[in-house]
N, C-alpha and C positions, 0 to 999 in steps of 0.2 A: 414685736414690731418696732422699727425705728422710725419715730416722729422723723421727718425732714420741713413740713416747711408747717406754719401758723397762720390763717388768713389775716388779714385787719383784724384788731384788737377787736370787734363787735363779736367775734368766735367764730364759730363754725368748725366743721369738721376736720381735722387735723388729716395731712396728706403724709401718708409712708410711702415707702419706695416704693411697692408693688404697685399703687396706685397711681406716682409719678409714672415709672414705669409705661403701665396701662394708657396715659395720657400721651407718653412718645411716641409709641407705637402708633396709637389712633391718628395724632399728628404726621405721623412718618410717610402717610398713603397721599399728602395731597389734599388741600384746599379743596377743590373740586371733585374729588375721589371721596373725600370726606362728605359733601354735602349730598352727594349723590346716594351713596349707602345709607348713609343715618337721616338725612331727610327728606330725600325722595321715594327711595323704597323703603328704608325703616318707618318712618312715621308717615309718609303720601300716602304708600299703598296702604299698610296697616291697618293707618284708621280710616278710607277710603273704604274696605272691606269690612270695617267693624262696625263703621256708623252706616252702612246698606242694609246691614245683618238687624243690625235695628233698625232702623226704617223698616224694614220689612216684616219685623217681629209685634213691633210696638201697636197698640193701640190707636196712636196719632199717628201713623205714617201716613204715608197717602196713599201706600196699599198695592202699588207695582210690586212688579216679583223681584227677587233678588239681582236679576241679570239688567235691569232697566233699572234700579237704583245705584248700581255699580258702574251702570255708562256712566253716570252721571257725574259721580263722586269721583270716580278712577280720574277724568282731570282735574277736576278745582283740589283737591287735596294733597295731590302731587305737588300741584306749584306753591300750592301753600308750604308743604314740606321744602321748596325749594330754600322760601326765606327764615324757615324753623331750621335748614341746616348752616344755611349761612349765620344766624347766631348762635348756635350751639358751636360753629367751629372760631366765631370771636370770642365765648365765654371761654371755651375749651386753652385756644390759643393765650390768653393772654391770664389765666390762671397759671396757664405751664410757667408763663416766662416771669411773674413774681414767684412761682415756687423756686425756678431755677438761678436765682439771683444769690 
């Protein structure tokens, strides 16, 4: 594997091409395209459906069925995912453009 770029001297994990790569790509779909997949449906719904499943599991839920804890979560999680993809697509973005310097 070819090292290409080095974060700030504090370290971290060194970026090879594949993984440049993998970061053009992801950038290539779209700001908006970007937020929508990875945090609206990737993390909104996700954990929308994960944190119902518990709720509905757990001991402390409050004990509706899965279908009435998923009304519920299916919107406040999405929007949250809204502003979870909007900074993943500024970490994302502006990782690439000191790699690509």
């Amino acid at each position: 594997m070819q090292t290409v770029f080095q974060p700030y001297s504090g370290g971290g994990d060194l970026l090879t091409k594949s993984k440049l790569e993998r970061m053009e790509r992801s950038l290539s779909i779209g700001k908006w395209r970007f937020i929508a997949f990875y945090g609206v449906i990737g993390w909104g719904i996700g954990t929308a459906v994960l944190f119902s499943l518990i709720q509905r599991f757990s001991p402390w839920g409050p004990g509706g069925t899965f279908l009435e804890e998923l009304r519920i979560w299916i919107v406040v999680f999405p929007v949250a995912g809204l502003f979870m993809g909007m900074f993943l697509w500024s970490h994302l973005s502006k990782r690439y453009a000191r790699a690509s310097q």
